[in-house]
N, C-alpha and C positions, 0 to 999 in steps of 0.2 A: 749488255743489260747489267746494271748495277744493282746489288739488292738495298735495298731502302729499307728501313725497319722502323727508322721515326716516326713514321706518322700510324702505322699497325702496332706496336708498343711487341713487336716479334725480337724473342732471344734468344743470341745467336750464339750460345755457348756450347751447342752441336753442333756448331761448324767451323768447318776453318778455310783462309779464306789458299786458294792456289794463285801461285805467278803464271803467268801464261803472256807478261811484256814481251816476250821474240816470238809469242805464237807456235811455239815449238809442240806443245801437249793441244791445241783445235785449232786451227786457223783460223773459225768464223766466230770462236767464243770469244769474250772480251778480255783485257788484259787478265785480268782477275777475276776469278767467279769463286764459290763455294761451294764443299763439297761436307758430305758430315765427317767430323772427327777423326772416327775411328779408318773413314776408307784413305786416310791420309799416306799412307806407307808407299812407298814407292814402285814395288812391284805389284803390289793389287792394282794400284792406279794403273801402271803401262799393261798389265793384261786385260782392264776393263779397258781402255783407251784400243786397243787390239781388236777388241771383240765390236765396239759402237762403229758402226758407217761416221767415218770423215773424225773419230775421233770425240768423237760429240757425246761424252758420258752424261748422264743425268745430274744438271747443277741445281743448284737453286736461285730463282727468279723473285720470289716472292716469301714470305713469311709474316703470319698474321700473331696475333698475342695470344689467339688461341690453341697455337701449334697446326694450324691449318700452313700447308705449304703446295707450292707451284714450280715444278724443275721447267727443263728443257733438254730437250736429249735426242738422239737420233735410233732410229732400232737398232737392234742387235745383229748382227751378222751370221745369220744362223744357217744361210744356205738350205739346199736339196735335200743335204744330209741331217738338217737339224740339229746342229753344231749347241753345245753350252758350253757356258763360263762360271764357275762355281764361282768365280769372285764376282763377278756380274750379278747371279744371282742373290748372294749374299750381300752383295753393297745395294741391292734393291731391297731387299729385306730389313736393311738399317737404316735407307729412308722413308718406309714403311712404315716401321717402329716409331722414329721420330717424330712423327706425324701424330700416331696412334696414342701417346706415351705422355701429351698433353693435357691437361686438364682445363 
C-alpha cells in the first residue's frame, strides 16, 4: 500500500518514509511505508516491531489535507500476562497527536 497524498492535498512532513526492499522489518508491509518522524530511531522501531504480531507496526495508509489519517497495523502482543511496550505506547500517542494537531 502506497500512501498517495496528491489528490488529498495530505502533508507529509510528519513522516518519513522506512525501506523495508529485503522485507527484513514486515514481510507483508510493502517496500516502503511510513512511519511519523520522531518514531524513526532504530531501537524504538525494533522494540515496537517486537511487541506487533508479525511485525506489523502502525504505518500510514492514507493522509487527508486535513490531518485526518488511516494506519495499518497488527495488535500488540500483549499476551495472559498483559504485557506493554512504553515505546508502543508512546509511538501511539505521536500518531494520535498528528492526527489531533491539524487544523
Amino acid at each position: 500500500a502506497v500512501v498517495s497524498t496528491q489528490s488529498t492535498g495530505g502533508d507529509m512532513s510528519d513522516w518519513t518514509q522506512i525501506d523495508n526492499t529485503d522485507y527484513n522489518l514486515c514481510k507483508s508491509y510493502p517496500p516502503l511505508f511510513y512511519v511519523p518522524v520522531q518514531a524513526s530511531v532504530p531501537l524504538i522501531m525494533s522494540n515496537i516491531l517486537e511487541f506487533r504480531s508479525k511485525g506489523r507496526i502502525p504505518a500510514l495508509c492514507w493522509l487527508n489535507g486535513s490531518g485526518a489519517i488511516l494506519l495499518r497495523s497488527a495488535q500488540p502482543k500483549t499476551g495472559i500476562l498483559a504485557k506493554n511496550c512504553k515505546e508502543d505506547q508512546d509511538y501511539v500517542s505521536m500518531v494520535r497527536n498528528l492526527s489531533y494537531n491539524r487544523s
